[in-house]
C-alpha positions as CSV (number, residue, x, y, z in Angstrom):
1,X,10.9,13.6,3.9
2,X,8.2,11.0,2.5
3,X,8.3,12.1,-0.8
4,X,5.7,12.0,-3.5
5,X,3.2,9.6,-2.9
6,X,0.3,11.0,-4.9
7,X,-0.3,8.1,-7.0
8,X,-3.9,8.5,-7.6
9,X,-3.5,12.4,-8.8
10,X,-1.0,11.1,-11.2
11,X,-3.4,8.6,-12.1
12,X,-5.8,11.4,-13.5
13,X,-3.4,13.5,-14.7
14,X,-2.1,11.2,-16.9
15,X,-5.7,10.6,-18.5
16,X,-6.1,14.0,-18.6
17,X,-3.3,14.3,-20.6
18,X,-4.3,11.3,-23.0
19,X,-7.8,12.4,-23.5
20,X,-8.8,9.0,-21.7
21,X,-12.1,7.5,-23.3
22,X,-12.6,11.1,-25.1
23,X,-13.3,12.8,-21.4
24,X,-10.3,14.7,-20.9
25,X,-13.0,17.5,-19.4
26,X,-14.8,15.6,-17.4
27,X,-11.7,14.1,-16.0
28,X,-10.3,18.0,-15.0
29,X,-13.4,18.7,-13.9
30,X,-13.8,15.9,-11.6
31,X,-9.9,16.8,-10.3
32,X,-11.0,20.3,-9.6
33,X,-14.6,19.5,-7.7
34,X,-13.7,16.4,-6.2
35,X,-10.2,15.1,-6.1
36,X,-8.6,18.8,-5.1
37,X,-10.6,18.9,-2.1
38,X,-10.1,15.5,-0.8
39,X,-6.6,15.6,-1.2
40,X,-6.7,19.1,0.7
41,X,-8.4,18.4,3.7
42,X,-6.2,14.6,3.7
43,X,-3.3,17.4,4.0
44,X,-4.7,19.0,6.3
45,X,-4.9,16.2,9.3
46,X,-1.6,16.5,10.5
47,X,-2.2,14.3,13.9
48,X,-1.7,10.6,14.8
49,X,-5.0,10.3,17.3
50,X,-7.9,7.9,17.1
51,X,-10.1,10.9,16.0
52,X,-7.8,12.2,13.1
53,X,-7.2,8.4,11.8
54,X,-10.7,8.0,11.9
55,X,-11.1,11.2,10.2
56,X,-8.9,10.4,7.3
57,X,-11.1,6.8,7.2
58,X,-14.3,9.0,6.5
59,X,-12.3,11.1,4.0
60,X,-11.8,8.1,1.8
61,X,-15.2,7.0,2.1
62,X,-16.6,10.0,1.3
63,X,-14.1,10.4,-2.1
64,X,-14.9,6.8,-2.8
65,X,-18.7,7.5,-3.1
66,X,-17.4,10.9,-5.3
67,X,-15.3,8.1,-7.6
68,X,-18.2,5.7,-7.7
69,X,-20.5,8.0,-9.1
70,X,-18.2,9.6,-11.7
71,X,-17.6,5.9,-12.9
72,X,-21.1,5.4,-13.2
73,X,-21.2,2.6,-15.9
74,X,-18.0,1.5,-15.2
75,X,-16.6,3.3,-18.4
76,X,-13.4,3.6,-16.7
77,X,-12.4,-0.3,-17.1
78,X,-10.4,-1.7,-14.2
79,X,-6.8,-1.9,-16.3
80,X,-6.7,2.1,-16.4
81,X,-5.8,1.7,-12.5
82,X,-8.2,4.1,-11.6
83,X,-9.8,2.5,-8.3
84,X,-6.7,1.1,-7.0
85,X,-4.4,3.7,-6.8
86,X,-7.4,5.5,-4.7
87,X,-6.2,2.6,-1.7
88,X,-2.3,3.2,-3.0
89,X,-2.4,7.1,-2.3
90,X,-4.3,6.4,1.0
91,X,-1.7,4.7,2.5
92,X,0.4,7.7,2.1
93,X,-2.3,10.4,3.8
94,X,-2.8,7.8,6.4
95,X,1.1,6.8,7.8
96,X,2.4,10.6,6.6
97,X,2.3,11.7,10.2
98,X,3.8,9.1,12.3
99,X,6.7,10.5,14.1
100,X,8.9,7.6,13.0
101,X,8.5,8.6,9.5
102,X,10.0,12.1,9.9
103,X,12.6,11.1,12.5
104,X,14.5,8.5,10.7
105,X,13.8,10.3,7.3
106,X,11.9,7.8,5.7
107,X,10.4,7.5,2.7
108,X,7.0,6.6,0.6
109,X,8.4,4.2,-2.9
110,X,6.4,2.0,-5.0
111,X,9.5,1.3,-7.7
112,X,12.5,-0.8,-7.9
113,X,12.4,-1.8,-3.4
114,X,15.4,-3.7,-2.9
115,X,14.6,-7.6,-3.2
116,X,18.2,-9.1,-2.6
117,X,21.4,-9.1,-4.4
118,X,23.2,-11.9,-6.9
119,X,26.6,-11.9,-9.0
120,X,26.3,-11.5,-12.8
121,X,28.4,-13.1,-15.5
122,X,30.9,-9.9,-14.7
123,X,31.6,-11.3,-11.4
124,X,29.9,-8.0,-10.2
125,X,27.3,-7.6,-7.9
126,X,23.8,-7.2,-9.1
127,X,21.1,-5.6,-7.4
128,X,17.0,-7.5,-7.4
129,X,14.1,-5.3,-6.9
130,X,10.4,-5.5,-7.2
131,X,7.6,-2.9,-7.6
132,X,5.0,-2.5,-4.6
133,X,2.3,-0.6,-4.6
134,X,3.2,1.1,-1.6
135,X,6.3,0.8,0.6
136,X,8.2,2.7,3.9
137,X,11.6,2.0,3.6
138,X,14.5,4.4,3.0
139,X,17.1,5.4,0.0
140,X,21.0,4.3,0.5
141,X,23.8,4.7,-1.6
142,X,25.7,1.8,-1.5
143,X,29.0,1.2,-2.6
144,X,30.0,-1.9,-3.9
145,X,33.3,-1.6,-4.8
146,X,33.0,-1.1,-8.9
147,X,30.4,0.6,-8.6
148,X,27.9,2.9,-6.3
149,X,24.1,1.9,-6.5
150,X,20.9,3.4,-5.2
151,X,18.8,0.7,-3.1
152,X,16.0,1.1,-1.2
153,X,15.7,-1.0,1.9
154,X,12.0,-1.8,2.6
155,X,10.2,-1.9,6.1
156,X,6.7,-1.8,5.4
157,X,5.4,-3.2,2.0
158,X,2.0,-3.4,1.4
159,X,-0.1,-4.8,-2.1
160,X,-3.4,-2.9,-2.3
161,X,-6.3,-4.1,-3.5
162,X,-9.9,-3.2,-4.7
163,X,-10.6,-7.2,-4.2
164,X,-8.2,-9.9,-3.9
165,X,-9.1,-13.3,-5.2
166,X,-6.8,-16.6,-4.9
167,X,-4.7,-15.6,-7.6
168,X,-4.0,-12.1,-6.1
169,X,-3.5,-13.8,-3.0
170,X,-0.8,-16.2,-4.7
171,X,0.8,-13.3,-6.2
172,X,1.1,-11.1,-3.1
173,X,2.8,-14.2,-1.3
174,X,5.2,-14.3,-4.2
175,X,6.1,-10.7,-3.7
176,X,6.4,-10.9,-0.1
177,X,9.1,-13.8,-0.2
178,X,11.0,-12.1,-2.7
179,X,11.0,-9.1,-0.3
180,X,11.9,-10.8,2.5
181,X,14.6,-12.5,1.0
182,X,16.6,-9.5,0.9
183,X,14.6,-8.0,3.8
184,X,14.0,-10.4,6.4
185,X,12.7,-8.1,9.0
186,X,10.2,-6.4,6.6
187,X,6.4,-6.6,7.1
188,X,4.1,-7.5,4.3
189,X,0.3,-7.1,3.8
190,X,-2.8,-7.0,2.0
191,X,-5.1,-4.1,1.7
192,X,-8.1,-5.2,0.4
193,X,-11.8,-3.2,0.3
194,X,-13.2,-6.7,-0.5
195,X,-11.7,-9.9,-0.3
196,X,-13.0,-13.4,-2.6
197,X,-10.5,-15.9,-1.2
198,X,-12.7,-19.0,0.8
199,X,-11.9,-19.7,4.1
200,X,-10.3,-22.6,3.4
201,X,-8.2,-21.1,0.5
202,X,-6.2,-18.4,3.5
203,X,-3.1,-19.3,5.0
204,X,-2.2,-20.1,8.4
205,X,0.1,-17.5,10.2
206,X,3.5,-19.5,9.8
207,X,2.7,-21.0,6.8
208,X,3.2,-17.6,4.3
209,X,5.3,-15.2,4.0
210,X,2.6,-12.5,4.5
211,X,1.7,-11.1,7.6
212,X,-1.4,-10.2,7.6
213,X,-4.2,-9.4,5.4
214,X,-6.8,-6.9,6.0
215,X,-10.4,-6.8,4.4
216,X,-12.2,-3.0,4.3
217,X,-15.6,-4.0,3.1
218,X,-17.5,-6.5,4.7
219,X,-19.8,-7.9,1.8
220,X,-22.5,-11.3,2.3
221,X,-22.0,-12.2,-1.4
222,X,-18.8,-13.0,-2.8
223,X,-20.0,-12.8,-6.1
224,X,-21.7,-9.2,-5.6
225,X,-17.7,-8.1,-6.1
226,X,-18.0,-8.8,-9.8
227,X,-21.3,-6.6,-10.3
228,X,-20.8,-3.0,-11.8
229,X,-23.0,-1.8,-9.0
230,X,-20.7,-0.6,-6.2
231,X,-23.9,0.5,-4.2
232,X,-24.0,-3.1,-3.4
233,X,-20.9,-3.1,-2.0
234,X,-20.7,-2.8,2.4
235,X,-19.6,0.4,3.4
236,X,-15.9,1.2,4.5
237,X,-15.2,-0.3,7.9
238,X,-13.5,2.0,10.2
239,X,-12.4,0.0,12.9
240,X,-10.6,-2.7,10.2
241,X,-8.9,0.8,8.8
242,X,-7.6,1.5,11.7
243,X,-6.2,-1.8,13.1
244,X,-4.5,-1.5,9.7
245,X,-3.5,1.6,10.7
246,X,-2.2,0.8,14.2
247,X,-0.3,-2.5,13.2
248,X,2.1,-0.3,10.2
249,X,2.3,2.4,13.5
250,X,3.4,-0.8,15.6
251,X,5.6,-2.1,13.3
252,X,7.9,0.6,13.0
253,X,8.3,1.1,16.5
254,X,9.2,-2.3,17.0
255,X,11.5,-3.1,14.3
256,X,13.7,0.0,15.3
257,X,14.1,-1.4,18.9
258,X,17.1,-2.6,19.9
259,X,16.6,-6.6,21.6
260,X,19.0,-7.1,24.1
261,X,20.7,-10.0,23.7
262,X,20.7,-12.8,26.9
263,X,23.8,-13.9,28.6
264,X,22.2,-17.7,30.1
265,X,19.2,-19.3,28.5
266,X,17.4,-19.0,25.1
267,X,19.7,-17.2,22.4
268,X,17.9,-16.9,19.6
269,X,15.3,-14.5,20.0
270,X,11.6,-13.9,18.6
């Protein structure tokens, strides 16, 4: 059971419900034409091939262009959340289906992910967390003696953004060493649409503790990221979503195999 992962939907409700800019109508209406279906026919895919990941690619594209031109003017300002939690729901529609998922009953979280443990003033154990915009992991109930506490244990924690500049990038490999403190074995990325870090502001593998950062939109002009004009944006890259796609499937294949340990030779393994 993934749980609910509709993050953007919430997103509108919730300026629905506040009357957001005075468009309160505009913003059911938009639900009812636009969002409603998308989310529909995301439901709908229900397969793990190369044509239904590809298919749920086109999906978002098409809903982005849908988003783009109901935020013509860019009247809904970029600290209502709007855009981003367009990425933060796709990452649900998009790993929903992997068999992994269902078999181990695992779940979709974006609150409190389990980030290590300490011991208070009490002498009692104290649980760390972090928020991520999206994370596969899975609920315990852990009992620590004084008390029992709900943690959950991520696998798979990803930061999504609509760009990511060096001070996103900073804060993403903050996140993701807090993570793996607790988690070690977790995997942590970037989901960008466009990216503004410089070549020679990226990390070497080895030298973060992310593990990969992926880029959606291929765009010639850094600077064309700041203009109000998405139609100057590249288009959504299909081929980038779906390595994306195929190294979370990988991931959780691999960390849920069991490494048999040598008898002569190396001991520590990779």
């Amino acid at each position: 059971m993934v749980g609910e992962y509709f993050y953007h939907e919430s997103n509108i409700l919730a300026k629905i419900d506040s009357n957001h800019e005075g468009r309160r109508e505009d913003f059911r209406r938009f639900k009812e034409e636009s969002y409603n279906p998308y989310k529909a026919a995301q439901l709908e895919i229900s397969g793990i091939s190369h044509d239904d990941i590809l298919n749920k690619i086109r999906l978002l594209s098409d809903y982005y262009s849908l988003a783009d031109h109901f935020n013509e003017g860019e009247w809904i300002n970029s600290q209502s959340k709007f855009r981003p939690t367009i990425l933060e729901e796709f990452c649900g529609f998009l790993f929903k289906d992997i068999p992994k998922v269902t078999e181990l009953g695992l779940g979709f979280y974006n609150k409190n992910i389990f980030a290590g443990l300490a011991i208070n003033h009490d002498g009692h154990a104290q649980i760390k967390t972090k928020d991520i915009d999206f994370c596969i992991g899975k609920h315990f109930s852990v009992d620590f003696g004084s008390s029992t506490e709900d943690i959950i244990i991520p696998m798979v924690a990803i930061e999504c953004k609509t760009y990511t500049d060096k001070t996103m990038l900073n804060e993403a490999q903050f996140a993701a060493q807090k993570l793996k403190q607790g988690s070690p074995n977790t995997k942590v990325y970037i989901l960008s649409e466009g990216n503004q870090v410089k070549v020679s502001e990226l990390p070497l593998k080895g030298q973060t503790p992310l593990d990969q950062m992926f880029v959606l939109r291929e765009m010639k002009d850094r600077a064309l990221w700041k203009r109000k004009n998405r139609k100057e944006w590249g288009e959504l890259n299909e081929e980038a979503a779906f390595e994306f796609f195929t190294q979370v499937f990988t991931d959780l294949n691999r960390l849920l195999i069991e490494k048999p340990v040598p008898k002569v030779g190396k001991m520590i393994l990779d």
